[in-house]
N, CA, C and O atoms as a Tinker XYZ file with bonds, in Angstrom:
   316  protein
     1  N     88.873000  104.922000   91.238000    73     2
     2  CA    88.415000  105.833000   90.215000    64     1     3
     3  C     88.574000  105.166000   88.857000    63     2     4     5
     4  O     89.603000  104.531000   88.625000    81     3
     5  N     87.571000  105.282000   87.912000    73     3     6
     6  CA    87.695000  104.696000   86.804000    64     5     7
     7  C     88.598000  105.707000   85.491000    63     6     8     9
     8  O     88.571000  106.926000   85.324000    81     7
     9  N     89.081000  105.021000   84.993000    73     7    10
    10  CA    89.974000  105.653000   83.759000    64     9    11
    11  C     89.268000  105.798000   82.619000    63    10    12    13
    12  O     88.426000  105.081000   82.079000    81    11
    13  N     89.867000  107.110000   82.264000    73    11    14
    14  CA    89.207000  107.933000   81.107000    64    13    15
    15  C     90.010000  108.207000   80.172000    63    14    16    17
    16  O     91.150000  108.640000   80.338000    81    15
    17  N     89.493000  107.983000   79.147000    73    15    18
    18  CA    90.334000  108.707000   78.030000    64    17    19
    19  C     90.806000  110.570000   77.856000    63    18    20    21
    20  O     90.006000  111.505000   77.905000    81    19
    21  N     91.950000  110.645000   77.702000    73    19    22
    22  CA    92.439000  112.050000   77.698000    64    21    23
    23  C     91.985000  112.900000   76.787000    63    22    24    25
    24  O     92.448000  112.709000   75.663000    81    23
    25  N     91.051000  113.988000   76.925000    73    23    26
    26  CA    90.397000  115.158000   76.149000    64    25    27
    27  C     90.836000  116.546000   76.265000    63    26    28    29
    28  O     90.445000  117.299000   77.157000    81    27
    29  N     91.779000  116.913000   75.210000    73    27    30
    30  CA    92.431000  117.889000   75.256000    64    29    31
    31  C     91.471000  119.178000   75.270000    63    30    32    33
    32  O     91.456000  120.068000   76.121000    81    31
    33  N     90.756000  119.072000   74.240000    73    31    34
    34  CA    89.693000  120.067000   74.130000    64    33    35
    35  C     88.855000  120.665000   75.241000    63    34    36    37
    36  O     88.482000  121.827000   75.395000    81    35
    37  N     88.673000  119.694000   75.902000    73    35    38
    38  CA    88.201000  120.051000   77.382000    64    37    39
    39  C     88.936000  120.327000   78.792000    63    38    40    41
    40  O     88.484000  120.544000   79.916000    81    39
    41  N     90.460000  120.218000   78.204000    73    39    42
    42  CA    91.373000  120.476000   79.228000    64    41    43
    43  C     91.691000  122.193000   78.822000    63    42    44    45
    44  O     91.572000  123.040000   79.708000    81    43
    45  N     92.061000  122.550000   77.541000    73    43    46
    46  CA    91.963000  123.913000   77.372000    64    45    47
    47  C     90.804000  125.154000   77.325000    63    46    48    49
    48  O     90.887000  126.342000   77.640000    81    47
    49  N     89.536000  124.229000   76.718000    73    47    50
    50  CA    88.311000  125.021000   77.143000    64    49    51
    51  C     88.061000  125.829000   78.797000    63    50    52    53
    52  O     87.910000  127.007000   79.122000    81    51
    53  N     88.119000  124.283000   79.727000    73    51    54
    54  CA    89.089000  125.008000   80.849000    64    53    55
    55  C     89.723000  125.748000   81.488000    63    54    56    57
    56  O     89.434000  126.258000   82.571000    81    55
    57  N     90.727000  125.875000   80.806000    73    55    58
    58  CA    92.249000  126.997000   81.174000    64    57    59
    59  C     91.480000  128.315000   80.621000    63    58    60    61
    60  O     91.435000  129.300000   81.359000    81    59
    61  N     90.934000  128.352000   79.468000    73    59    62
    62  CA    90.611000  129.734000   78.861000    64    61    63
    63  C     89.388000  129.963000   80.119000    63    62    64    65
    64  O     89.985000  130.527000   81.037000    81    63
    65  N     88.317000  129.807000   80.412000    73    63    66
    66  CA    87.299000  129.865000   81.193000    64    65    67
    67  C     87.738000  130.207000   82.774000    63    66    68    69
    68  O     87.102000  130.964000   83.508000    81    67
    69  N     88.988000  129.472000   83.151000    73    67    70
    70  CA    89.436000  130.222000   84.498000    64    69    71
    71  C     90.226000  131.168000   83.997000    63    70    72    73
    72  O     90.553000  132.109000   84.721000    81    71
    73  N     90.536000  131.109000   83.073000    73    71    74
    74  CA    91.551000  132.366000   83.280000    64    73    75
    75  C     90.514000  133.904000   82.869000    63    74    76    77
    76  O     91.118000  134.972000   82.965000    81    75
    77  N     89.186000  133.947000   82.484000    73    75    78
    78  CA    88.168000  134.481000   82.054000    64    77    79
    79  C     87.844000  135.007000   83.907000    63    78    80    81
    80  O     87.999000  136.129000   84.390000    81    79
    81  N     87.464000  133.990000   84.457000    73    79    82
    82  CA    87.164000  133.804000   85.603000    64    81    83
    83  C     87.766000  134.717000   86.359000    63    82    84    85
    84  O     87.137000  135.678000   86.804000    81    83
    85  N     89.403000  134.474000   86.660000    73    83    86
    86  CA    90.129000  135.446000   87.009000    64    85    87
    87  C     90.262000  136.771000   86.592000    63    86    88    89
    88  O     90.062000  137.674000   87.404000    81    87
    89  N     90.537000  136.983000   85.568000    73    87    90
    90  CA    90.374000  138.185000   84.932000    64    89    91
    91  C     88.880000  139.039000   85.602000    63    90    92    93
    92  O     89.002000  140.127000   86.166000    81    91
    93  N     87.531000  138.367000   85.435000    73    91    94
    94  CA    86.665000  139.023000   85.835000    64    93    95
    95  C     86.259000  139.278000   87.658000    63    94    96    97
    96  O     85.502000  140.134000   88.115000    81    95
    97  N     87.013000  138.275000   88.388000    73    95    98
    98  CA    87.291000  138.571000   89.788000    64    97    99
    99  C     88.355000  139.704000   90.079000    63    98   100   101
   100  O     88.195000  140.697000   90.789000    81    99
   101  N     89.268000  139.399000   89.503000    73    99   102
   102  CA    90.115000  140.645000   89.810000    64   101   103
   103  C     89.700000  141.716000   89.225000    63   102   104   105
   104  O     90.305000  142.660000   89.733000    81   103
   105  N     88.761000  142.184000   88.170000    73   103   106
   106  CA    88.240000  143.512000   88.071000    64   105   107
   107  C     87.123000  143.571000   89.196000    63   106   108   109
   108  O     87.099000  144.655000   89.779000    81   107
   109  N     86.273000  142.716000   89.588000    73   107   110
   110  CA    85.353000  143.200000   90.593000    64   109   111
   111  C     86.075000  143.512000   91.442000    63   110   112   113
   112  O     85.839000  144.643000   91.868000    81   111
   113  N     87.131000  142.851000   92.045000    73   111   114
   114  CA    87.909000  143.249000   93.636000    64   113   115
   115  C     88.482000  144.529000   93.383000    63   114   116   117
   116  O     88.996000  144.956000   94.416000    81   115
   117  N     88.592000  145.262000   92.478000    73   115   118
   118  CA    89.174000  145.947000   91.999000    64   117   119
   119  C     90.788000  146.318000   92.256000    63   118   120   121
   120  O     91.152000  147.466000   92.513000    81   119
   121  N     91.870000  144.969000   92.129000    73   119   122
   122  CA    92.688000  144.694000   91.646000    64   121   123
   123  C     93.198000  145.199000   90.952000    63   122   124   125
   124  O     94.204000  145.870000   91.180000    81   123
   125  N     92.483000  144.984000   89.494000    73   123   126
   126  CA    92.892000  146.162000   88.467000    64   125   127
   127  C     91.262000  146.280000   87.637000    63   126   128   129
   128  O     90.144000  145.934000   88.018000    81   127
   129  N     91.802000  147.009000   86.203000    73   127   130
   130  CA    91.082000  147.154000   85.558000    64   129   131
   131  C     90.374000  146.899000   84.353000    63   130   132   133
   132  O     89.805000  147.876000   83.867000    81   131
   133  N     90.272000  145.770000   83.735000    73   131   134
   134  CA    89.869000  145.367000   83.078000    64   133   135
   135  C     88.665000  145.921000   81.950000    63   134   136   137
   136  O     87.476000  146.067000   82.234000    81   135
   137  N     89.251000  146.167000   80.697000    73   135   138
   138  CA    87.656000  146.888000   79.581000    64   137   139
   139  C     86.620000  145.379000   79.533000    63   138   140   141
   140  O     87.060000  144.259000   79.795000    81   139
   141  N     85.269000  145.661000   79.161000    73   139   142
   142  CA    84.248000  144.533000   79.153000    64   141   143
   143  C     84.725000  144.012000   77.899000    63   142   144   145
   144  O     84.714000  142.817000   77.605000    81   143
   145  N     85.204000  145.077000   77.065000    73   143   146
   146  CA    85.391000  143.563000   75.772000    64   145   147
   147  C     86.454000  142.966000   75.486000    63   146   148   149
   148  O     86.765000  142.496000   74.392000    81   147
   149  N     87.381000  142.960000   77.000000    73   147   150
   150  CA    88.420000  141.909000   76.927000    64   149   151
   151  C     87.910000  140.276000   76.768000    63   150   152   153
   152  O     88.556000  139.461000   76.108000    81   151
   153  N     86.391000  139.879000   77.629000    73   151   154
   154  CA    86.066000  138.625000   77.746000    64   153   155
   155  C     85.911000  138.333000   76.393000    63   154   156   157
   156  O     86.778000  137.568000   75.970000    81   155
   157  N     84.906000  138.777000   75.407000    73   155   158
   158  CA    84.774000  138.389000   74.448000    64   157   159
   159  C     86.351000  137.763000   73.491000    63   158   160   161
   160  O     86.284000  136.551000   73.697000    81   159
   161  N     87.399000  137.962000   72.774000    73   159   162
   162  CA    88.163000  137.270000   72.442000    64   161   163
   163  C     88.231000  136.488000   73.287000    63   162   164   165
   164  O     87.761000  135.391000   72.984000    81   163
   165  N     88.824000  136.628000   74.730000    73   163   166
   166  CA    89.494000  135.276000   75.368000    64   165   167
   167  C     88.429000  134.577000   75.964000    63   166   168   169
   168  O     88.848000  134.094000   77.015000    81   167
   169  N     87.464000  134.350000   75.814000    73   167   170
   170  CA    86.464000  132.812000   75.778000    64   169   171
   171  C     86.296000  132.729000   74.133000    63   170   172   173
   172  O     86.217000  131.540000   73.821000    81   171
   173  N     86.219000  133.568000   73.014000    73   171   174
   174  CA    85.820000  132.499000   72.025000    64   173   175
   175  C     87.356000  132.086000   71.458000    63   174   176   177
   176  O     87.590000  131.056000   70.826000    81   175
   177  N     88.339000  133.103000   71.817000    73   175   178
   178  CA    89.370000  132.441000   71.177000    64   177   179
   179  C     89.843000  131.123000   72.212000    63   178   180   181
   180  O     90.549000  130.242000   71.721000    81   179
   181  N     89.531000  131.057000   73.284000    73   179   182
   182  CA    89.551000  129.646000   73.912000    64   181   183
   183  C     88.639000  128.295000   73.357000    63   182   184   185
   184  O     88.898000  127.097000   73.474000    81   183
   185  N     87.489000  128.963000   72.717000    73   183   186
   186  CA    87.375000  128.147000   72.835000    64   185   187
   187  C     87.175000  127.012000   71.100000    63   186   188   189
   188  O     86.868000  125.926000   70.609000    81   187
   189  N     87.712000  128.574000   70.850000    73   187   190
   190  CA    87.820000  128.247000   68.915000    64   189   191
   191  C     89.193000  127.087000   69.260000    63   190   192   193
   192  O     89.085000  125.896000   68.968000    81   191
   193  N     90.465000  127.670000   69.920000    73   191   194
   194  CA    91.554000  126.434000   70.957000    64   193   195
   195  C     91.167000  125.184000   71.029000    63   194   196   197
   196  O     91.637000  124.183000   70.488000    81   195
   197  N     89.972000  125.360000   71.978000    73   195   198
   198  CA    89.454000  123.788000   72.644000    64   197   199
   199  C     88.758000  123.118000   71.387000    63   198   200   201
   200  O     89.060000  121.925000   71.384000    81   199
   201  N     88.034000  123.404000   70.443000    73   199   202
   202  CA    87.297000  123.211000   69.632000    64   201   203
   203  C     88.867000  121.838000   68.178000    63   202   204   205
   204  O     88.841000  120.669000   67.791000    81   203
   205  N     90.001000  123.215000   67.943000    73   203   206
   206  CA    91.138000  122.496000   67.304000    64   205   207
   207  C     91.849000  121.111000   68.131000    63   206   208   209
   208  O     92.289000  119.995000   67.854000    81   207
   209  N     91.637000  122.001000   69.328000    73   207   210
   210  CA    92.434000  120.615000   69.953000    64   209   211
   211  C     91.708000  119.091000   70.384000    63   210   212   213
   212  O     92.090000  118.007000   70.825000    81   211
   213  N     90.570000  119.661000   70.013000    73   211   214
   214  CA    89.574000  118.144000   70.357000    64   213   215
   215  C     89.614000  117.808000   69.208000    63   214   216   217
   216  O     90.213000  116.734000   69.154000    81   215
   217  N     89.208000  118.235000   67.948000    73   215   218
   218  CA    89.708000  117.666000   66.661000    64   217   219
   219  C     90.649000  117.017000   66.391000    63   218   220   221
   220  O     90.377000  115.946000   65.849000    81   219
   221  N     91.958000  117.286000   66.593000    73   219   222
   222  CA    93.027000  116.934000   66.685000    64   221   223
   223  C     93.608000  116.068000   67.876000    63   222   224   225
   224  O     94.785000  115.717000   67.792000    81   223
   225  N     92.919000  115.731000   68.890000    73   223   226
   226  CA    92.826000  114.504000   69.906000    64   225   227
   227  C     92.022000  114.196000   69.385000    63   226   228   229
   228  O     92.858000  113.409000   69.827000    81   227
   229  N     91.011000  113.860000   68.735000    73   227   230
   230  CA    89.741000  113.114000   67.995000    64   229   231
   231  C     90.350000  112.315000   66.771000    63   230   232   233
   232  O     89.909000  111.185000   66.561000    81   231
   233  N     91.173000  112.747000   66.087000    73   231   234
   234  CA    91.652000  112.083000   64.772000    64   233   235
   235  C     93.317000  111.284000   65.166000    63   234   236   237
   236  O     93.740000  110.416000   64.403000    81   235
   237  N     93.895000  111.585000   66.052000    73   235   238
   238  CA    95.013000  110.995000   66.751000    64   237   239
   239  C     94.074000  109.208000   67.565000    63   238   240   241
   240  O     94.133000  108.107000   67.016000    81   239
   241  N     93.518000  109.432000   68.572000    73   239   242
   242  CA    92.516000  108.547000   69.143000    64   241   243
   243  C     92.330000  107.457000   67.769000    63   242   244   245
   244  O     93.055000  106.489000   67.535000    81   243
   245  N     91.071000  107.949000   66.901000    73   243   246
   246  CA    90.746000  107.308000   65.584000    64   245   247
   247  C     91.958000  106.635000   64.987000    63   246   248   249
   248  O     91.931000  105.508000   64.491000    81   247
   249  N     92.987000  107.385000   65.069000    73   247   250
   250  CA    93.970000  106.628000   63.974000    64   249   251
   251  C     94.896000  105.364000   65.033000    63   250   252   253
   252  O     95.187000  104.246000   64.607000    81   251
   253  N     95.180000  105.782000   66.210000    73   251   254
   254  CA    95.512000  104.610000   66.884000    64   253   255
   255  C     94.706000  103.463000   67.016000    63   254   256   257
   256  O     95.348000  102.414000   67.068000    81   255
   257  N     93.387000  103.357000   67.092000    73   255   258
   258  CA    93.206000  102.694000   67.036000    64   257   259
   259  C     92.267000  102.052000   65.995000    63   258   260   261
   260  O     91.448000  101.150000   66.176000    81   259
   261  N     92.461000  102.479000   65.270000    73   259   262
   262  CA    92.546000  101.902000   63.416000    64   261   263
   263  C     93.662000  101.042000   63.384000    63   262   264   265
   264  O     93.553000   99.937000   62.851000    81   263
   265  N     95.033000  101.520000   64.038000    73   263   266
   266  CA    96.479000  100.619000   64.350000    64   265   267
   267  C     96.515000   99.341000   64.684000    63   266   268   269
   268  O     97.205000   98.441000   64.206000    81   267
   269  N     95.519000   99.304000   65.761000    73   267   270
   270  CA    95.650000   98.532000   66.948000    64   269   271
   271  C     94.816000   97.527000   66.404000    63   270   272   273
   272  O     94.914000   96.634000   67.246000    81   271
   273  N     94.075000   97.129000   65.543000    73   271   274
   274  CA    92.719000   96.696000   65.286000    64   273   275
   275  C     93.373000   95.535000   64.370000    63   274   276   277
   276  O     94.535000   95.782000   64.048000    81   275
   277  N     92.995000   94.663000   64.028000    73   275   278
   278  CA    94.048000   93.863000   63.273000    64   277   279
   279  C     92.918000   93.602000   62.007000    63   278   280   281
   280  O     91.706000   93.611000   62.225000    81   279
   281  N     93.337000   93.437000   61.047000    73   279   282
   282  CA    92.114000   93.251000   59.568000    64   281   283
   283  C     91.911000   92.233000   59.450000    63   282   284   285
   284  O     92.867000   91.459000   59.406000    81   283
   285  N     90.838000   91.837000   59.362000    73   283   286
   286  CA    90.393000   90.631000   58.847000    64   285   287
   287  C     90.252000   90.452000   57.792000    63   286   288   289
   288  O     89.825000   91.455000   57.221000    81   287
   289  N     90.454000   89.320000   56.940000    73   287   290
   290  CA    90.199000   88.544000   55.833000    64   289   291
   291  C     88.642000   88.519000   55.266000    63   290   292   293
   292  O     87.587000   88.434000   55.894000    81   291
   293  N     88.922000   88.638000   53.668000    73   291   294
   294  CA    87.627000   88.721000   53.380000    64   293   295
   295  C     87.156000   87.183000   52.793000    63   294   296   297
   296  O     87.921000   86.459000   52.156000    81   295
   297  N     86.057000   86.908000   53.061000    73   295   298
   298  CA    85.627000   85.724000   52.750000    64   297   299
   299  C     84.618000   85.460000   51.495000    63   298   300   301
   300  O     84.419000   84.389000   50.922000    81   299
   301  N     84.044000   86.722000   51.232000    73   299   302
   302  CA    83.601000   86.616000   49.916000    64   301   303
   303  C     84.437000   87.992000   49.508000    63   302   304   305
   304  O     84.973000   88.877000   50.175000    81   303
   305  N     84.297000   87.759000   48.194000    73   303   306
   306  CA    84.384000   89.264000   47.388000    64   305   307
   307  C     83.474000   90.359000   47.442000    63   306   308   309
   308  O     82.460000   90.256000   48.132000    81   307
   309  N     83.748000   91.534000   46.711000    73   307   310
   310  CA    82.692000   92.610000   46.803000    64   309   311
   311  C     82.404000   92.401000   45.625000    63   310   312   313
   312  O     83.156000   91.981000   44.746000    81   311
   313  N     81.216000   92.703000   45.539000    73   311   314
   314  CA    81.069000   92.948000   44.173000    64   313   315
   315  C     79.691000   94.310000   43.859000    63   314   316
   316  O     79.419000   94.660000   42.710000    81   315
């Protein structure tokens, strides 16, 4: 299997979406009872979540390897 870089944003987008999932299976089985406008917050507030946390794995990523990168010398000036 080939290696991937770790995407948080898409690991919690995820979690909110099954747990959406569940929530709406266990009201069909009728489990329990669930109101219809429970889904609405918990998918957009998941995914307003996934949205911060990919930002924030997006600018972590960027800055390591801005680190890692070694600078080169300039050979002319700017001008």
């Amino acid at each position: 299997m080939l290696r991937h870089e770790f995407q948080p944003g898409r690991l919690v987008a995820g979690f909110f979406l099954a747990v959406a999932g569940v929530v709406y299976a266990g009201d069909a089985g009728e489990a329990w009872e669930a109101p219809w406008f429970v889904m609405f917050p918990l998918v957009v507030g998941g995914l307003c979540l996934a949205g911060a946390a990919g930002a924030l794995g997006h600018s972590i990523r960027r800055r390591g390897r801005a680190r890692r990168r070694p600078r080169e010398p300039r050979s002319t000036p700017r001008v």
